[in-house]
C-alpha positions, 0 to 999 in steps of 0.5 A: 500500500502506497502513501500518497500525499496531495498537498493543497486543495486547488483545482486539479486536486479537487478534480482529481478527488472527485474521479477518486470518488467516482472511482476509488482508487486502489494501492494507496493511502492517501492524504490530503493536506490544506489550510482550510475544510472549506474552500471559496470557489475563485471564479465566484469570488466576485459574485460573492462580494457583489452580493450575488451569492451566499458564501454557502453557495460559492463555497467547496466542502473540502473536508467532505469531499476528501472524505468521499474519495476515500481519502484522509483530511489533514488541516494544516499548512506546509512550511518545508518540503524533505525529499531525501526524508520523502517527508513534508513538515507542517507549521505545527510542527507535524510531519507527514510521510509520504512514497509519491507526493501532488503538489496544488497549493496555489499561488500567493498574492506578490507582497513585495510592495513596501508596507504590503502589510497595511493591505488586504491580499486577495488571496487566501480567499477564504481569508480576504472575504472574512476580513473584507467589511463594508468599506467605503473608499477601497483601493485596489491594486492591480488591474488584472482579470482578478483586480478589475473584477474586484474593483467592480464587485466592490463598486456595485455593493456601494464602495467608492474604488480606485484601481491603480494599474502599473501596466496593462496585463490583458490583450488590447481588445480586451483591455478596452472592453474591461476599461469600458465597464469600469467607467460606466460603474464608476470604478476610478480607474488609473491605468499606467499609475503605479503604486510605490508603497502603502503607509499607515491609514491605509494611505497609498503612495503613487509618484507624489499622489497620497490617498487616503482608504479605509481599506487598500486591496492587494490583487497584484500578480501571483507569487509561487511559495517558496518551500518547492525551491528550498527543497531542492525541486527544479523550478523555472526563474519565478520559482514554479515547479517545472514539470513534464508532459505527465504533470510530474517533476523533471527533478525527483520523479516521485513528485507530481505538480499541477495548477498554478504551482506548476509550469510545464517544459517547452509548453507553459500556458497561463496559470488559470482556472481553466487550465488547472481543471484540464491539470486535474484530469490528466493528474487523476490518471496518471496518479493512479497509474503511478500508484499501480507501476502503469505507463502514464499519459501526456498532458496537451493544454488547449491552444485557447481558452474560454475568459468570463469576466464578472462586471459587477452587476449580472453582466459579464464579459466573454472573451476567447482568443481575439473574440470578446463580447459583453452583455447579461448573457454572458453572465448567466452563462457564466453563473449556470457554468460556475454553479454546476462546478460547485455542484459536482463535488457536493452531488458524490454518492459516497459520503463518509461524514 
């Protein structure tokens, strides 16, 4: 009987849960390991804070779903990785062994802004939503797909939003239409202004503009932990684990990588939900495979994929390759997709709780 540890609770393991649950997995043991039993869905993220949903509905019951794939929930983050020990250490101080070992513990919100820890991170969103109140002046910071649906979420719950962009992160015809929807909700939009540093109050200091907020948001680019590289695993510059076709470390084979943590050699694509449940798919395989000493199977990411972008209100963008479009549409597509996916790890036949 193998001992094999998923840590982290993202996309690709909850897919790769639900198919253990589908369809156990037999020869091993197996733990999962995360922060949080409940976990918020990221792309209802937005919904949730306009107002759209209750937090039960945009939740996913991790704890129970582990449960019903025949698995062992352990509550906990990890601080180090041991490959030589093929152990992982908790901040507790707990360690936990492990034969084969997936890694999903997603990224984290970039704090290297001077007085980063005067601001909210967007991330853990479990985290961000329970400290969020009701604030009336918000700054938030970086204006990617995440920030600009934050921004607009919290507009259209009645806050006064500033969104500072250093740089355009999303394609040109996209840009436009995201810009569009952030001035018809009145979002101040500061595109090109970067944030040097927040101080006390919060107060954000951009060149010689200082603004007062009753809350500044971090929604800044994604940052890899830093335990993977410390342990020794081959990562790319950023410090994400680099992996192969089969989703599994081009350093130490007994280590499998997906989601965000991941990039996968001569073919990396963005780190998005929609390529981490592709992730989760192909992952299910292959750790039965390796649990059974079985051939395991390649991995092809999509050439394009599908963006919806929630603005605010019940609309939404609908953007794939250099195809975008906007209206109410959009977002019932978006909610009907969103809220089957929250469904299928609730609706297992098997429940051990």
């Amino acid at each position: 009987m193998k001992r094999l540890l998923l840590v982290g609770a993202g996309h690709a393991h909850c897919v790769a849960l639900r198919a253990f649950a589908d369809s156990p997995l037999y020869g091993a043991r197996v733990t999962v390991v995360s922060p949080h039993d409940m976990e918020i869905y990221s792309a209802m993220l937005p919904g949730l804070v306009a107002g759209h949903y209750r937090r039960s509905e945009a939740e996913i019951d991790v704890a129970r779903l582990v449960s019903n794939a025949y698995a062992e929930f352990v509550r906990g983050e990890v601080a180090a990785l041991d490959l030589s020990r093929r152990t992982v250490k908790l901040r507790d101080g707990r360690d936990i062994g492990f034969e084969l070992v997936s890694l999903n513990p997603g990224s984290l919100v970039d704090r290297s802004l001077p007085g980063a820890e005067h601001a909210l991170p967007a991330r853990p969103f479990g985290d961000f939503y329970a400290r969020l109140g009701a604030p009336r002046r918000v700054a938030v910071i970086g204006a990617g797909a995440g920030g600009a649906e934050l921004a607009m979420a919290l507009r259209w719950r009645g806050a006064a939003v500033t969104l500072y962009s250093a740089q355009p992160t999303l394609p040109p015809a996209l840009a436009q239409r995201v810009l569009l929807a952030l001035r018809r909700l009145g979002v101040d939009f500061r595109p090109g202004m970067a944030v040097d540093a927040i101080e006390p109050g919060p107060v954000v200091v951009a060149g010689s503009s200082h603004q007062e907020f009753d809350l500044a948001v971090l929604a800044t680019g994604a940052v890899a932990p830093g335990w993977p590289r410390a342990a020794g695993l081959a990562t790319d510059a950023q410090g994400w684990v680099l992996v192969d076709t089969k989703l599994r470390s081009l350093s130490h084979p007994q280590v499998f990588a997906a989601g965000d943590c991941a990039t996968l050699q001569d073919a990396a694509h963005p780190k998005s939900g929609v390529y981490a449940v592709r992730h989760g798919e192909v992952l299910a395989q292959n750790l039965r495979h390796a649990v059974n000493d079985r051939p395991l199977v390649d991995y092809r990411p999509q050439a394009r994929s599908l963006l919806l972008l929630s603005c605010g209100g019940r609309t939404a963008i609908a953007a794939r390759g250099g195809w975008s479009a906007q209206g109410w549409w959009a977002w019932r597509w978006k909610n009907w997709i969103d809220r089957r996916w929250v469904r299928s790890f609730s609706a297992l036949g098997h429940d051990l709780s």
